[in-house]
N, C-alpha and C positions, 0 to 999 in steps of 0.2 A: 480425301480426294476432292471437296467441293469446294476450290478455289478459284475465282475466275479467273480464266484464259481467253484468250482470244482466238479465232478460229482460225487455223491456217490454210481452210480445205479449198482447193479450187475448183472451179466451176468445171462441167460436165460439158463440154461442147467441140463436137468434132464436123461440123460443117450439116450436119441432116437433124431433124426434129428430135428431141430429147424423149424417148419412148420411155425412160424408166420416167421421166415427170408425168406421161401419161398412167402409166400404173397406179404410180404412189397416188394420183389423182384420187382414185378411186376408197380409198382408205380414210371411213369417216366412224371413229369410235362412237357406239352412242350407249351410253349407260353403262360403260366398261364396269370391270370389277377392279379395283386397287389396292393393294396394302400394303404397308410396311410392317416387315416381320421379321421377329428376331428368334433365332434357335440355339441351343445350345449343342455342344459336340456331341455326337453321334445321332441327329437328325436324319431321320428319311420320312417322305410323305408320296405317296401313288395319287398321282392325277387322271383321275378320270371323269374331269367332268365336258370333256365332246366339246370344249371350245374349240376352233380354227384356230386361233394364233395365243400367245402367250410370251411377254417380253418381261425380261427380270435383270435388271440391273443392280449386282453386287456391290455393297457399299462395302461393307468390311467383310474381313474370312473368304471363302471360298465354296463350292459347292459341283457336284458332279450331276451332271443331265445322264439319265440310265434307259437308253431305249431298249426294251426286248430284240435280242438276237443283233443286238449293234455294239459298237464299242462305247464304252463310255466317253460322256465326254465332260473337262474340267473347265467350269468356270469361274474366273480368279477376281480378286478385288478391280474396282474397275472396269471390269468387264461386261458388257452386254450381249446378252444369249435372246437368241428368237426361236420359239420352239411353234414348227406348223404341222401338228400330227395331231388329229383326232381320237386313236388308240389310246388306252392308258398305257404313261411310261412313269417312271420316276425321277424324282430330287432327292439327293442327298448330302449327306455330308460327307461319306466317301461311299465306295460301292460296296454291294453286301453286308449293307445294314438294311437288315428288315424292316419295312415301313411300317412308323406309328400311325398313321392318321393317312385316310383316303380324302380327296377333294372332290366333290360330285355338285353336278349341276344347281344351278343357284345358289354359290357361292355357303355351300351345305359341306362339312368336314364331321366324318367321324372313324370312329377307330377300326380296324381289319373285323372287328366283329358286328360293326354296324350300328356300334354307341353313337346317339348325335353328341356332338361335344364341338361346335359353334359357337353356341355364346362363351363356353368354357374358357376357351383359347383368345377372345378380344381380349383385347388391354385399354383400348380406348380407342376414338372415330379412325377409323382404316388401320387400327393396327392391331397383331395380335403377335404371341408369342407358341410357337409348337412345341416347345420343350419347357423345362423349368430351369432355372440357373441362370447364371449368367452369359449372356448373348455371345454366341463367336462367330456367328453367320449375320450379317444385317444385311435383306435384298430389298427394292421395292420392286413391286410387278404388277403388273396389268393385264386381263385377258380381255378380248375382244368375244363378244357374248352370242353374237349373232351373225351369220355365215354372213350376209349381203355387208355387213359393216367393212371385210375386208375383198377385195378384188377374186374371185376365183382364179385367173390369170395371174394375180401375183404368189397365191397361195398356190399354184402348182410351179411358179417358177421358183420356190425354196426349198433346200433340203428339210428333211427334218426338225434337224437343232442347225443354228451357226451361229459362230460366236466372233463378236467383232472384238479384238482389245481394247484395253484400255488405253485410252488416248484420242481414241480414232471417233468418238461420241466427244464432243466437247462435254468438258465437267458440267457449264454451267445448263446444259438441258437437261442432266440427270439431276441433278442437286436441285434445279427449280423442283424437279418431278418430287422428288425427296419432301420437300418442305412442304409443296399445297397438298400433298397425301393426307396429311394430318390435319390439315386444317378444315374449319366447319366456319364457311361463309356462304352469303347468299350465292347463288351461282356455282358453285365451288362442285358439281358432276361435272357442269359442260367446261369447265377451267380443267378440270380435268382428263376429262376425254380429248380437248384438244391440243393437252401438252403431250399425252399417251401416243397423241397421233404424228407429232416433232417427234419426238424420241423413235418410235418406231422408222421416220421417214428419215433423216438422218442418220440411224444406223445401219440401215439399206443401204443408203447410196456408199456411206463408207465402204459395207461391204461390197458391193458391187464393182467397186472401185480398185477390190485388193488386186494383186497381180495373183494369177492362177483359181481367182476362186471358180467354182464350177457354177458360172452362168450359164442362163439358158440362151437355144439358140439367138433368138430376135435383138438381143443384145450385143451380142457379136456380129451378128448382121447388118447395124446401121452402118458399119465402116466400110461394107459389098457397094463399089459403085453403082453396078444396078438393082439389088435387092434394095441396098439403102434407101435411092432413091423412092422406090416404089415403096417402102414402109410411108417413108414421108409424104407422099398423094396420098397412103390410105391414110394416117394421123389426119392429115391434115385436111381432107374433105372426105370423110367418112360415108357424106350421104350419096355421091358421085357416083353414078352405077361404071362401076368401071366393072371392065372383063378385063382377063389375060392379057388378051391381045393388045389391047390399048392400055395396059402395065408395062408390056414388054417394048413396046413402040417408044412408051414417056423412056424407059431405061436406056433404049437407043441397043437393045439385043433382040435376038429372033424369038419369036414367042415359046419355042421347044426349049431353048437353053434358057431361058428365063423360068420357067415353072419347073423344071429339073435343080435348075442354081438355088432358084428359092427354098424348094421342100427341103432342097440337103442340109440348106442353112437353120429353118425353121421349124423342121419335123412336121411340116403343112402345108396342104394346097395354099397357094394365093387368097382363093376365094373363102377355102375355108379361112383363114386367118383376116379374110374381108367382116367376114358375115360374126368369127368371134369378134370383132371389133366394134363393129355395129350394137353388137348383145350386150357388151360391158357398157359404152355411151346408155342406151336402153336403161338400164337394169340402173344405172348411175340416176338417169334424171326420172325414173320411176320412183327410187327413194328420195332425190332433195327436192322434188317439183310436183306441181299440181296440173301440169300441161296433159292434156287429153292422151289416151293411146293414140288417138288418128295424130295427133300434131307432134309425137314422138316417132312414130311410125314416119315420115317425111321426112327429120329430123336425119334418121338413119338410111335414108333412101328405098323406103318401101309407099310404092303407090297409097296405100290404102290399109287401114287397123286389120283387115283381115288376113291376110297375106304377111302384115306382120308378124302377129299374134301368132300365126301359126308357125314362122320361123324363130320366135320365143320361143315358143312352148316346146318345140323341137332341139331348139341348142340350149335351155335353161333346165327344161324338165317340168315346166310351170309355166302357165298363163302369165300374163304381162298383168290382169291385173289381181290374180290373186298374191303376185309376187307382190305387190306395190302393200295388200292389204300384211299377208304377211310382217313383211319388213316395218310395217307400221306400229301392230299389235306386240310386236317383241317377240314372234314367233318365228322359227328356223322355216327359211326360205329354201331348204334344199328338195330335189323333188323325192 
């Protein structure tokens, strides 16, 4: 499949601020886990190691994503599967194969009886094989390690599993991903991490893109003359105390049909969807910046660290700056 193409995808632009770039924004892998792995027929392995996201793009063979009390679902050559479920679910080779090998935190694999068998299974730098024989599944995949690396807001705007086809992921960002997997160069995590984070952002938008797929409200919203508009004043000057009323005013509607139109559209008051706005910016420049709380706090439109801090702590579940020390240490930011 790894021949290069050129991309035919067209730009995302329907006249208001591009909200899913503001998402994707947010999605900064750091220290991902990688491998390219080969299985032989009749593979199944249970993951349960509490990562947020997990992206696997099939290279050869095929493979079924098995969620508890869900349907299965088949992913084919080509294809790229994003799975945002913290529960253990499984992979396999088809369903009702009993899983050989569990996956658990730290990139740690051992058998349903709790053999470690990690090293067992490499083959060499990022790769291993789960079975013996000859390969009929080849996937590479990436998990995202640490809650703050991906958007809380985009991981509740995705299903479980979805799976974009083939096609819809140009070849040549899977096949780059393919090739520096393997490879042992200087630099060669953060090469990494920020090819994991193309791949992943690119097969968003494709999906995003499909006709019918089940996006979330905000998304469907930008095209609302007046909701739209008002995403775009809050995108686009976030720290602007704005109220209702002067949302409803900029939209050119009464302020009752405006906060009615909105919530139906977005599952959320205005202000609530102000204030989560505000918390993702926050929580964003808490991990890439060394800027103070108080000059973050302004930033979002709160007078003063304290006032902020406590609208963190309140929509995050965590201090602003135990989050920042968290996210630092490699430690789960969730409260």
């Amino acid at each position: 499949m790894c021949a290069s193409t050129e991309s035919t995808d067209q730009p995302f632009y329907d006249g208001h601020i591009d909200l899913l770039t503001d998402l994707l924004d947010g999605v900064r892998a750091r220290r991902a886990v990688l491998y390219r792995a080969g299985m032989a027929r009749g593979w199944s392995i249970r993951i349960a190691d509490g990562a947020p996201l997990m992206l696997v793009a099939v290279i050869e063979g095929h493979m079924w994503v098995l969620i508890d009390d869900a349907e299965p679902v088949r992913v084919g050559p080509g294809d790229v599967a994003i799975v945002s479920l913290r529960s253990p679910y499984t992979v396999a080779d088809e369903p009702g194969i009993a899983p050989q090998l569990v996956a658990l935190p730290g990139d740690r694999y051992t058998t349903p009886g709790g053999v470690d068998v990690t090293e067992k299974l490499q083959t060499g730098r990022r790769t291993a094989s789960a079975t013996p024989g000859a390969d009929t599944t080849i996937v590479v995949y990436g998990t995202y390690q640490v809650a703050g690396d991906v958007d809380d807001r985009l991981l509740a705007a995705l299903p479980d599993v979805l799976v974009v086809p083939a096609g819809e992921v140009p070849d040549w960002v899977v096949c780059r991903l393919a090739d520096e997997v393997v490879r042992d160069a200087p630099g060669q995590q953060l090469v990494l991490d920020r090819l994991l984070d193309l791949t992943l952002i690119v097969a968003l938008r494709a999906w995003f893109a499909r006709p019918g797929a089940p996006v979330p409200g905000w998304y469907r919203a930008q095209t609302d003359p007046a909701v739209g508009q008002a995403l775009t004043l809050i995108h686009e000057h976030p720290g602007h105390l704005w109220n209702v009323t002067d949302l409803a005013a900029e939209a050119g509607v009464s302020r009752a049909w405006f906060a009615r139109r909105f919530t139906e559209l977005l599952g959320e008051s205005p202000i609530r969807y102000l204030t989560g706005r505000r918390m993702a910016i926050a929580a964003d420049r808490l991990r890439g910046t060394d800027s103070t709380i108080a000059g973050i706090a302004r930033e979002v439109g709160y007078a003063d660290a304290f006032s902020f801090s406590a609208a963190f702590t309140r929509t995050v579940g965590i201090r602003p700056s135990d989050y920042r020390n968290a996210y630092r240490t490699g430690h789960s930011v969730e409260s």
